[in-house]
Chimera marker file (.cmm) of the C-alpha trace (Angstrom):
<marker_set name="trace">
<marker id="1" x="100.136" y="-77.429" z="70.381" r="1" g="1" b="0" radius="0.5"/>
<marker id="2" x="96.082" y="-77.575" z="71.221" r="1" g="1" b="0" radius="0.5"/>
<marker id="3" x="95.065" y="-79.006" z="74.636" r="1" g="1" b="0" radius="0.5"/>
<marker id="4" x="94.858" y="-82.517" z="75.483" r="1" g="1" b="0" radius="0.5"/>
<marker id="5" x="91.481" y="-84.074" z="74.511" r="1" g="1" b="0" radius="0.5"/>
<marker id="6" x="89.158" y="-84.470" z="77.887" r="1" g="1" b="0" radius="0.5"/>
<marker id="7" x="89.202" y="-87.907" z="79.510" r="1" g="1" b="0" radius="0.5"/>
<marker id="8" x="87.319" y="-90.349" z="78.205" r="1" g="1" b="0" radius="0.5"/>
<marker id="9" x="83.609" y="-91.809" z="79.693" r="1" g="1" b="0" radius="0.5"/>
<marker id="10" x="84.133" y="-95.168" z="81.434" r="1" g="1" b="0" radius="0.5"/>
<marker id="11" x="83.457" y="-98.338" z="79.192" r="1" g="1" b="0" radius="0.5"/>
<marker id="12" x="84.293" y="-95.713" z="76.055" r="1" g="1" b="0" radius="0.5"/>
<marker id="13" x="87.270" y="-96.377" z="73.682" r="1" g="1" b="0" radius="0.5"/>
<marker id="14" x="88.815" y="-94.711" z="70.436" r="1" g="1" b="0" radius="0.5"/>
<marker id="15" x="88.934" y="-96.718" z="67.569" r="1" g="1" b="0" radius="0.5"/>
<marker id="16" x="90.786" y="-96.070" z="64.813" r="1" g="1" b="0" radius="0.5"/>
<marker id="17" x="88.609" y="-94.996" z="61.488" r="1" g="1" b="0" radius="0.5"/>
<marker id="18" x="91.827" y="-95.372" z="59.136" r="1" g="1" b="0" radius="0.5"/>
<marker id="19" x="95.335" y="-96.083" z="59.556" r="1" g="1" b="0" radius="0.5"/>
<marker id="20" x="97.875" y="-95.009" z="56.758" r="1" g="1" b="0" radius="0.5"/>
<marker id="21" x="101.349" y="-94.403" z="56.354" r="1" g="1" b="0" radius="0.5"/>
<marker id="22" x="102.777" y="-91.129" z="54.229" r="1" g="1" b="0" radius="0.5"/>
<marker id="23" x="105.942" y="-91.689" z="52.726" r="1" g="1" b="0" radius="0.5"/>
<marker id="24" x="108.078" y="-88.147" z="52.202" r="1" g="1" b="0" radius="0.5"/>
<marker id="25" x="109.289" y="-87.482" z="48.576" r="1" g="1" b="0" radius="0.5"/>
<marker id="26" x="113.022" y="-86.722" z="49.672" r="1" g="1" b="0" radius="0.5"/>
<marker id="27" x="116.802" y="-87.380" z="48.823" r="1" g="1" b="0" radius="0.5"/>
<marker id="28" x="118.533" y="-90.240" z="51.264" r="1" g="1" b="0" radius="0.5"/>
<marker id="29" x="120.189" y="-86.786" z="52.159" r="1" g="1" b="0" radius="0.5"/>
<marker id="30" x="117.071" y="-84.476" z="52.982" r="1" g="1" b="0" radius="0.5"/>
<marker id="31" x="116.230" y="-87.349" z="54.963" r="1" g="1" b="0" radius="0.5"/>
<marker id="32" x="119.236" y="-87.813" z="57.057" r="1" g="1" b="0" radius="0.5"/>
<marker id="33" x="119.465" y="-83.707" z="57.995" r="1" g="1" b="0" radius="0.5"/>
<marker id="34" x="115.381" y="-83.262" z="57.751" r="1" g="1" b="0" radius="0.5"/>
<marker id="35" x="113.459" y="-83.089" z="61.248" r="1" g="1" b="0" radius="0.5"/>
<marker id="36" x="110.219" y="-84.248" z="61.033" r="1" g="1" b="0" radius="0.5"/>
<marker id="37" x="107.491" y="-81.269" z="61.929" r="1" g="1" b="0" radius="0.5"/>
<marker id="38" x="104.621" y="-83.299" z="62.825" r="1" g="1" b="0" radius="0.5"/>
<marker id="39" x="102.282" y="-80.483" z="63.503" r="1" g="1" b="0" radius="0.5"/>
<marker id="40" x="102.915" y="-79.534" z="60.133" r="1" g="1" b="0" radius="0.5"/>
<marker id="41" x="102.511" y="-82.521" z="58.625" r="1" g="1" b="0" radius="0.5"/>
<marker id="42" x="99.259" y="-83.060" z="61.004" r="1" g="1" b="0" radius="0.5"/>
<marker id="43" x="97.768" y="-80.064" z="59.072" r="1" g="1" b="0" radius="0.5"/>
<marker id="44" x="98.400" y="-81.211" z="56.182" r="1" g="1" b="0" radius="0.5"/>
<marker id="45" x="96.481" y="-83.798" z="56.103" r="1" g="1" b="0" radius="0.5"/>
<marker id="46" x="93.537" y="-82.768" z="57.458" r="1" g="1" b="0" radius="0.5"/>
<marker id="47" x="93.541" y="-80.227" z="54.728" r="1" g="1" b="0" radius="0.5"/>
<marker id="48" x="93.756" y="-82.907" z="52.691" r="1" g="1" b="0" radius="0.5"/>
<marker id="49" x="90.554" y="-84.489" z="53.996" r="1" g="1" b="0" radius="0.5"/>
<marker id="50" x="89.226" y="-81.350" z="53.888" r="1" g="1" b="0" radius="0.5"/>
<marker id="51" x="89.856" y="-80.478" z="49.926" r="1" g="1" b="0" radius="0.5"/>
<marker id="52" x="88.329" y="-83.866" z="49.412" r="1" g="1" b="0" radius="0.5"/>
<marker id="53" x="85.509" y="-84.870" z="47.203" r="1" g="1" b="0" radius="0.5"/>
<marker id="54" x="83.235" y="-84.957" z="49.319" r="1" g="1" b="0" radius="0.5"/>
<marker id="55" x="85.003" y="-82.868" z="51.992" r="1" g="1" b="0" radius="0.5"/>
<marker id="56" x="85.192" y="-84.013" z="55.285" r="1" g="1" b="0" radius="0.5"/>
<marker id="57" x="86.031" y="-82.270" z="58.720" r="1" g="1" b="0" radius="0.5"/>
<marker id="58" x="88.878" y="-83.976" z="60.452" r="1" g="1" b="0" radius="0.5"/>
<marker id="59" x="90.046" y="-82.544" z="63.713" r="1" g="1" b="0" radius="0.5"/>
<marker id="60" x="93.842" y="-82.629" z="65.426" r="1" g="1" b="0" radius="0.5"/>
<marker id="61" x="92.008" y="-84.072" z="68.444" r="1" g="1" b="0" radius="0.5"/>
<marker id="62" x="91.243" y="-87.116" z="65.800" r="1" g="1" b="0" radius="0.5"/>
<marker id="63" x="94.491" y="-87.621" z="64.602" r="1" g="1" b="0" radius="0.5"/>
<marker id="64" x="97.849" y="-89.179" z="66.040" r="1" g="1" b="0" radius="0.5"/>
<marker id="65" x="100.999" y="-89.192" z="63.996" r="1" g="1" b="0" radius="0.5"/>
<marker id="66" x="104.237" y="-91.228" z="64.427" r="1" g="1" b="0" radius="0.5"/>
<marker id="67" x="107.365" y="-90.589" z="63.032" r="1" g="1" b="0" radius="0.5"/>
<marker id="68" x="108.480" y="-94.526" z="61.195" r="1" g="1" b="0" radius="0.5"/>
<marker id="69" x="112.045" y="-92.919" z="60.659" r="1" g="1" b="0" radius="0.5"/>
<marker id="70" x="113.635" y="-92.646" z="56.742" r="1" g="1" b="0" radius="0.5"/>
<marker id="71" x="110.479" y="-89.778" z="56.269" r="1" g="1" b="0" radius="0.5"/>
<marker id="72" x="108.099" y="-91.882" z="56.699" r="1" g="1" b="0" radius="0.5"/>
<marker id="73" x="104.711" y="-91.617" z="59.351" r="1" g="1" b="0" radius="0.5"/>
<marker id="74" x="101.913" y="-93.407" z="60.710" r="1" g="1" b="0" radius="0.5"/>
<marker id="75" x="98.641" y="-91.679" z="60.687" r="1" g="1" b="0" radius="0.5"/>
<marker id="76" x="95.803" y="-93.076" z="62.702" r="1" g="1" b="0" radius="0.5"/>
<marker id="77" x="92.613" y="-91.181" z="62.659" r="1" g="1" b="0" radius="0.5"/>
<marker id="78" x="89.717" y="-91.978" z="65.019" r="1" g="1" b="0" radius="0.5"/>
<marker id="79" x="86.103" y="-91.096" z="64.649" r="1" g="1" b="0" radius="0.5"/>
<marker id="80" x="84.536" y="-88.476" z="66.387" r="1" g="1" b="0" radius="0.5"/>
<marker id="81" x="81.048" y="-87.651" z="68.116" r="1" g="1" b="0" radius="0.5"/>
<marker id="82" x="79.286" y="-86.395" z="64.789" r="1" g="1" b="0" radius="0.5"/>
<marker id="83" x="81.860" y="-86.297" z="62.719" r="1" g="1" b="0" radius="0.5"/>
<marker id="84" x="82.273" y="-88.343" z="59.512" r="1" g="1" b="0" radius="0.5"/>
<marker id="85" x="81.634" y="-91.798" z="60.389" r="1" g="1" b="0" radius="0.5"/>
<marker id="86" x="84.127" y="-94.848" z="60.143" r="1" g="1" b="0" radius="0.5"/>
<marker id="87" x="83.145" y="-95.555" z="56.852" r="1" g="1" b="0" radius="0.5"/>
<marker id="88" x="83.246" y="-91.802" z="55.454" r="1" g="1" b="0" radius="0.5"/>
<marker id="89" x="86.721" y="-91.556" z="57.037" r="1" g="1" b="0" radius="0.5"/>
<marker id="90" x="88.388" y="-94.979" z="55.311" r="1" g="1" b="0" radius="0.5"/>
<marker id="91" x="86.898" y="-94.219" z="52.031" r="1" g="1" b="0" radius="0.5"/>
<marker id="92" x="88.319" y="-90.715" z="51.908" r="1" g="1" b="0" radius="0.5"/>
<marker id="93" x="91.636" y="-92.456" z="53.072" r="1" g="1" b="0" radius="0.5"/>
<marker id="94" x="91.685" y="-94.657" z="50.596" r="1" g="1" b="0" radius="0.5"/>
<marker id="95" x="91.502" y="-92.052" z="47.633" r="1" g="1" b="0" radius="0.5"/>
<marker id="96" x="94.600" y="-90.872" z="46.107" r="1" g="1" b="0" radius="0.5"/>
<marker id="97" x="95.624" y="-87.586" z="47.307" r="1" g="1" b="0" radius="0.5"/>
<marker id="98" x="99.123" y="-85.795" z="47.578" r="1" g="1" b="0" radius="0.5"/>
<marker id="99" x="99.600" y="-83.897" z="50.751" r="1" g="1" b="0" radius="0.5"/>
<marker id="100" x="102.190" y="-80.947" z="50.551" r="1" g="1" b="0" radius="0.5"/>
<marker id="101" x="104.142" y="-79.643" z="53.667" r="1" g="1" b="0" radius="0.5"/>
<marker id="102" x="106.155" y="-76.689" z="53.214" r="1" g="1" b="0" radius="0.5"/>
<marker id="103" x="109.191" y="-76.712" z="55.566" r="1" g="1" b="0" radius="0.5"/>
<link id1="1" id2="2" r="1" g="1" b="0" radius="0.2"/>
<link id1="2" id2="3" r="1" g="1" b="0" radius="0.2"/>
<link id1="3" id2="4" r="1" g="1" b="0" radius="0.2"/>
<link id1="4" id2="5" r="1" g="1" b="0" radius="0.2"/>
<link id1="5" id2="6" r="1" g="1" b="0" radius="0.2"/>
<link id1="6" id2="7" r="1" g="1" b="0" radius="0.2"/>
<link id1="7" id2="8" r="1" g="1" b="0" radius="0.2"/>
<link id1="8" id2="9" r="1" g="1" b="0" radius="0.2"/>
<link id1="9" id2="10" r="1" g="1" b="0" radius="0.2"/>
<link id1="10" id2="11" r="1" g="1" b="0" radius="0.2"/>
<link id1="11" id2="12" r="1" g="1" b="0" radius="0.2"/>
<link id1="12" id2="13" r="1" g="1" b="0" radius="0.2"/>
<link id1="13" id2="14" r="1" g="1" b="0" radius="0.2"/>
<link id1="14" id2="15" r="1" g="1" b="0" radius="0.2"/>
<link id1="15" id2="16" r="1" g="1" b="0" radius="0.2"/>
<link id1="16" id2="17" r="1" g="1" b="0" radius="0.2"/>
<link id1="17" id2="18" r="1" g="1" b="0" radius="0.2"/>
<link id1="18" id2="19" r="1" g="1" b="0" radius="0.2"/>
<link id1="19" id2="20" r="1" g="1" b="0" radius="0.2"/>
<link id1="20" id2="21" r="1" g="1" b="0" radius="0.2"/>
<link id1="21" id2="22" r="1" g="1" b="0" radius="0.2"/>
<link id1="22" id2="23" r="1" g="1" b="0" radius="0.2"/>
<link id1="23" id2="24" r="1" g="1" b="0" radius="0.2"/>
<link id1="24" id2="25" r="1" g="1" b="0" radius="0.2"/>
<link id1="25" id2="26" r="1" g="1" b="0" radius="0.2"/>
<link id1="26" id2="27" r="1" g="1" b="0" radius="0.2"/>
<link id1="27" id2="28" r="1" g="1" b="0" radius="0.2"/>
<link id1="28" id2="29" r="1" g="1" b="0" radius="0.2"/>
<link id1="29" id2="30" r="1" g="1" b="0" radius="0.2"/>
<link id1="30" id2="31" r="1" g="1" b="0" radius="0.2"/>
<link id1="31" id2="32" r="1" g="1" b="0" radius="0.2"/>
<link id1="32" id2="33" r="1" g="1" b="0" radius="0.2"/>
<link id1="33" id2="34" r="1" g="1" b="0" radius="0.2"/>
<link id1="34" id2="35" r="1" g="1" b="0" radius="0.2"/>
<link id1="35" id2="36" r="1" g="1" b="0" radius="0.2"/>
<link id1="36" id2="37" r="1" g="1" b="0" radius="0.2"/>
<link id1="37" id2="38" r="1" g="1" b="0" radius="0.2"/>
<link id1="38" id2="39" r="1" g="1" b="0" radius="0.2"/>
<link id1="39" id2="40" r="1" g="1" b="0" radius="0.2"/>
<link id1="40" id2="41" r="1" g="1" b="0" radius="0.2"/>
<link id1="41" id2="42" r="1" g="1" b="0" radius="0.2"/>
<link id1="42" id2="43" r="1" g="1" b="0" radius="0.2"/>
<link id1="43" id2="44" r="1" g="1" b="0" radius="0.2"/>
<link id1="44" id2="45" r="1" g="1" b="0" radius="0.2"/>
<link id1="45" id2="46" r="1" g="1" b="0" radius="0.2"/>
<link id1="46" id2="47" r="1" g="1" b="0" radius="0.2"/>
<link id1="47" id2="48" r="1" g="1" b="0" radius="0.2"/>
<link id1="48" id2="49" r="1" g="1" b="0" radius="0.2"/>
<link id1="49" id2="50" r="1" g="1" b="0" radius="0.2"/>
<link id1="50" id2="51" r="1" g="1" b="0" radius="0.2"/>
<link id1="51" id2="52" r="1" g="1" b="0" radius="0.2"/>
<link id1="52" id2="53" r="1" g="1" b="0" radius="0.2"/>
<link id1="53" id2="54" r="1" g="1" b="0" radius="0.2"/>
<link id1="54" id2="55" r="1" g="1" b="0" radius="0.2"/>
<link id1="55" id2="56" r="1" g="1" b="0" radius="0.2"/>
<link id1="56" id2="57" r="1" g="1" b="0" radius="0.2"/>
<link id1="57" id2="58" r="1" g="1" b="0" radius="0.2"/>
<link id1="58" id2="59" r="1" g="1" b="0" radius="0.2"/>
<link id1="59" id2="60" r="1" g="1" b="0" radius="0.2"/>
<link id1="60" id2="61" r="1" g="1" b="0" radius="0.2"/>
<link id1="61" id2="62" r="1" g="1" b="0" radius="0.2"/>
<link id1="62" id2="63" r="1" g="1" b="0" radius="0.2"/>
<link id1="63" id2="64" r="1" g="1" b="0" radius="0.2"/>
<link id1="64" id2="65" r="1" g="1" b="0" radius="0.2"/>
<link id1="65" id2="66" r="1" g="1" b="0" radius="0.2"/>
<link id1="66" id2="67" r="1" g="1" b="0" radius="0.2"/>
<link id1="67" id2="68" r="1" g="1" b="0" radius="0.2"/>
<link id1="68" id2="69" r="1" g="1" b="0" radius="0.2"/>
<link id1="69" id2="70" r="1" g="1" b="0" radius="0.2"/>
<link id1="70" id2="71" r="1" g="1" b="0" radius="0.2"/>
<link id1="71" id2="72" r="1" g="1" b="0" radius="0.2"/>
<link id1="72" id2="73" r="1" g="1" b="0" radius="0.2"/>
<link id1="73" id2="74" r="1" g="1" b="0" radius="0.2"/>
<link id1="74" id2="75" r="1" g="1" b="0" radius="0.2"/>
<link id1="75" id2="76" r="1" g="1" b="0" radius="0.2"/>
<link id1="76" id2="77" r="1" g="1" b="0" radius="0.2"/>
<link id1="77" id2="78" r="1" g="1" b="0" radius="0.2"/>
<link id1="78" id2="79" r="1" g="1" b="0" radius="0.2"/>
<link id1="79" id2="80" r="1" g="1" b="0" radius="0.2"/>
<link id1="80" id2="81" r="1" g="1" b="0" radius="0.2"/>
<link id1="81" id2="82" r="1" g="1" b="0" radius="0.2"/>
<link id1="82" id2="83" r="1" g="1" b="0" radius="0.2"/>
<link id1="83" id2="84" r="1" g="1" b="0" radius="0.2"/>
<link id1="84" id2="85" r="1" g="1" b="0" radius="0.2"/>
<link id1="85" id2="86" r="1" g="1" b="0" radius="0.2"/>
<link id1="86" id2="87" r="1" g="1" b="0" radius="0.2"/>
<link id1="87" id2="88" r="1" g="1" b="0" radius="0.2"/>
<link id1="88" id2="89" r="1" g="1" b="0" radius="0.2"/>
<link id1="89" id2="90" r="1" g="1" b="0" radius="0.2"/>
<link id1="90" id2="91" r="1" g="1" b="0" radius="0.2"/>
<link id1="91" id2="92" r="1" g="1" b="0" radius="0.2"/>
<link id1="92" id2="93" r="1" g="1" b="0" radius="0.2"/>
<link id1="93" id2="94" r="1" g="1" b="0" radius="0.2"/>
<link id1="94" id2="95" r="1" g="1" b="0" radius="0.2"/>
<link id1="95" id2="96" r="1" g="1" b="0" radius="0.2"/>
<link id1="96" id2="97" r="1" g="1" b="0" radius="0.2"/>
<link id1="97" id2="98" r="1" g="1" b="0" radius="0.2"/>
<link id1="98" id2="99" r="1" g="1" b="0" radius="0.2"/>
<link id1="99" id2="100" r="1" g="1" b="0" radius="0.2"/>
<link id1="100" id2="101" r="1" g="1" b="0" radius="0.2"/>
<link id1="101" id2="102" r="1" g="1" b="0" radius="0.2"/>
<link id1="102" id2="103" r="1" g="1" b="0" radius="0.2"/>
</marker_set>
């Protein structure tokens, strides 16, 4: 698990960039005995953003999952200082895209 980000500057704030929720393509069954891994999943899709056309850099530090229940999660991503902007970030959100974990 990385390091906490540093504390934030007074007066500064993370927005979120793009909120989405992933929905796992499982049996009622998978989904009653699956655990969630949510670093796996976390890597997933940033290599998602990253195989994207145009490919953009998306860092665990700018992403916070949470686990809905009946496989599905919440994925918020914030921008980052000189990263992809808000814009950049929803658009690339916004495309289709399949993310595979492998358990």
């Amino acid at each position: 698990s990385p390091p906490p980000p540093p504390p934030m500057l007074p007066g500064e704030a993370k927005v979120p960039a793009s909120s989405f929720t992933l929905e796992m393509a499982m049996s009622r069954r998978q989904r009653a005995l699956a655990v969630v891994d949510m670093d796996a999943i976390e890597a997933a899709v940033i290599d998602s953003f990253s195989d994207g056309d145009p490919p953009l850099t998306v860092t665990p530090d700018q992403t916070t999952l949470e686990d809905l229940g009946d496989g599905k999660v919440r994925v918020i991503i914030v921008q980052a200082a000189g990263g992809p902007t808000v814009e950049d970030i929803t658009a690339a959100a916004e495309q289709p895209a399949q993310v595979s974990v492998t358990p």
